[in-house]
C-alpha positions, 0 to 999 in steps of 0.5 A: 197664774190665778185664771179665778174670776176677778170682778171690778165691783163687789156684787151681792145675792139678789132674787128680785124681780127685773122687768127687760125688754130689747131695745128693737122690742123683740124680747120683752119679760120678767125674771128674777135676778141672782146677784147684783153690783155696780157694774152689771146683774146676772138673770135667771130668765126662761129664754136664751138671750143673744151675746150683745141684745142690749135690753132696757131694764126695771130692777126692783131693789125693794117694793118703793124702789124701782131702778131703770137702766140699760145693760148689754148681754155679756154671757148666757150659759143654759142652765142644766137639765131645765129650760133656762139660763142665766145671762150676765148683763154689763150695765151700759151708759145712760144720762144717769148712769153716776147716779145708778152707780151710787144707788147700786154701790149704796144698796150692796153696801147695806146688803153686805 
C-alpha cells in the first residue's frame, strides 16, 4: 500500500503574505504562506495554532489581488530548532466559496 500523501487538489509554492485572525478574536496576525490550492493553505506563522481555530483569512496573490476567506486548522507541526510552526488550513465554506475556488484554481494554473 502507497501511505504517500495524496492531495485533492494541485497545490503550489507560495511566499505571500496572509493576514488571519480567530473568529473569537483571540489570535490575530501576518505571516507568510508556503504552498497554496483549491482546498487549503499551509502557513509559516510564529505562534502555535490550536487543531480546529477557524481564522478569517486575507491571502495576498499579488500586490492588486487580495482574497478573503475562511479556513480551519487541520495540522500544526513546530518547526525544528526555531520557534515557529507550519499549520495547515483547509478552506472552510463561505457565500463565495465557488468563486474563491476558481481564482485559487486559476492562479495555481498560471503559476505551475
Amino acid at each position: 500500500m502507497n501511505y504517500g500523501e495524496q492531495r485533492k487538489y494541485r497545490r503550489i509554492r507560495l511566499m505571500h503574505p496572509v493576514r488571519f485572525e480567530s473568529k473569537d478574536q483571540s489570535k490575530f496576525g501576518g505571516s507568510l504562506s508556503a504552498d497554496i490550492g483549491e482546498g487549503g493553505i499551509k502557513l509559516n506563522v510564529g505562534e502555535f495554532l490550536p487543531l480546529y481555530t477557524e481564522l478569517n483569512m486575507q491571502i495576498y496573490l499579488d500586490p492588486q489581488k487580495v482574497i478573503e476567506c475562511m479556513g480551519k486548522v487541520v495540522w500544526v507541526k513546530k518547526v525544528g530548532h526555531s520557534e515557529r510552526y507550519e499549520a495547515g488550513l483547509e478552506f472552510t465554506s463561505s457565500d463565495q466559496i465557488s468563486d474563491f475556488k476558481r481564482q485559487i484554481h486559476e492562479f495555481v494554473e498560471s503559476n505551475t
